[in-house]
Phi, psi and omega in degrees: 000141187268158185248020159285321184323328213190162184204155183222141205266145172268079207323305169318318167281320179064048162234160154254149199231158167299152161290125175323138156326089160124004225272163171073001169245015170248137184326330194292298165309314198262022182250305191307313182306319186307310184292332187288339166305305142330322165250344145303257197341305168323300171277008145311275184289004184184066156313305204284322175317315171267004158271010183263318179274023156240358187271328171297272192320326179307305199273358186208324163291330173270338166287331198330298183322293182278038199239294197207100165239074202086049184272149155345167164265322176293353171275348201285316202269344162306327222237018142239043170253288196318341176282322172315309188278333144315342174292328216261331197287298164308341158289318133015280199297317175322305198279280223328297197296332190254000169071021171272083183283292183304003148313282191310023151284319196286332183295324198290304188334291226269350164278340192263343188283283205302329161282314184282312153330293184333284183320298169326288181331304188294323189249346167250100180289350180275319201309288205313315173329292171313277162013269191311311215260349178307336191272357191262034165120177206301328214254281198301339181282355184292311185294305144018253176290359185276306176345311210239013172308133150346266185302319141319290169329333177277333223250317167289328161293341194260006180261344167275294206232090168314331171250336158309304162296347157286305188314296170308327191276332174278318156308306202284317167291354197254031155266302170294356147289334195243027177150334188282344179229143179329015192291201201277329170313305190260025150298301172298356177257339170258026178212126182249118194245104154292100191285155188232330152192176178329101140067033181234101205231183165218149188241124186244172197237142179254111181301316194218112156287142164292218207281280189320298173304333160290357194257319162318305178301299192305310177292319171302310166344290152294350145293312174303229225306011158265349148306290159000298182272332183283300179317328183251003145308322163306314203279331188248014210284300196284005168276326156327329207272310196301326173305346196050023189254355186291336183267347167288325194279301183319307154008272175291297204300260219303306171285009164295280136036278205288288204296341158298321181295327190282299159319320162284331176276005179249004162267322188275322188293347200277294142019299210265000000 
């Protein structure tokens, strides 16, 4: 590779520097070049799909500043767990858009935990309490973690929003086929098995998926964060109303909603 060739800007820095020396000439380096090569091709080859995740990020990661700005204390620990998830939501996007799909299941599991926790905290002050005190010994992490079962969370959700708690819950399990935990399913979409002779195979493990798979990945993404912004509208909804942000927030919230729906129906005509 030549390092004259080409430059990469250091954001943090704002300079431009040559590509490091060696860069691309270890496997490691050159899966890495690749992926960023896979997310160029994406906001190239599918504008609109990646313009629905920055139209995500616009309405709820650029706000966070005016979302929570003077929030309240019982609310302080709802509102870095949804900043933990907005964080989460861009790292995502990272994999997603680069065709690491069986990653990115485990970042969308931990946006809908880190969102759904959030809400708990905000409407159960013993949640938020356990919470707060799990790292202080043996006893609170236990309770902790008896407070925060999955399924009782769900179970709690479903006595406000019954359908907002199936819909997470459907997600969240057809996450956990496909990747957020080793099961079989999303073993097998990342694994490619070859026979090689009489009762013999080899397994190449796929690192970056193409185009179908980035439009899958994009689309679970964007099902996960329309869960989100409705969890985190519970929490915020009067700091919204005072802000004059509920109905813009509403807004955004409903066409993610229209943009999920049309995705699932350009997949499914794709399908068929």
């Amino acid at each position: 590779m030549k390092e004259e060739s080409t430059s990469v800007v250091v954001e943090s820095r704002m300079e431009h520097r040559p590509v490091p020396k060696h860069w691309g000439e270890s496997e490691l380096t050159k899966f890495l070049a690749l992926l960023e090569e896979q997310t160029l091709a994406t906001f190239a080859g599918l504008p609109d799909w990646f313009g629905i995740l920055v139209r995500i990020d616009q309405s709820v990661t650029e706000q966070a500043p005016n979302f929570f700005h003077e929030i309240d204390p019982p609310r302080r620990t709802s509102v870095k767990l949804f900043m933990r998830c907005f964080a989460t939501y861009r790292a995502t996007v990272r994999l997603s858009v680069s065709g690491q799909l069986f990653e990115a299941t485990v970042l969308m599991r931990s946006l809908l935990e880190s969102a759904a926790y959030a809400w708990l905290c905000y409407v159960s002050e013993q949640h938020r309490k356990a919470w707060e005190d799990r790292g202080n010994g043996a006893e609170e992490r236990k309770r902790s973690r008896q407070l925060f079962s999955w399924s009782d969370l769900l179970k709690t959700l479903a006595s406000t929003d019954a359908n907002l708690s199936a819909r997470i819950s459907d997600q969240y399990d057809h996450l956990i086929d496909h990747g957020a935990h080793p099961n079989v399913n999303g073993l097998e979409l990342s694994s490619d098995v070859k026979e090689i002779g009489h009762d013999k195979y080899e397994i190449v493990t796929v690192f970056a998926h193409g185009r179908d798979a980035v439009l899958l990945a994009v689309l679970d993404l964007v099902r996960c964060m329309h869960y989100v912004c409705q969890l985190l509208h519970m929490v915020i909804k009067e700091r919204l109303q005072i802000l004059g942000l509920d109905s813009e927030f509403e807004k955004t919230s409903a066409l993610i909603s229209q943009l999920v729906d049309r995705l699932e129906s350009e997949q499914h005509a794709k399908n068929v």
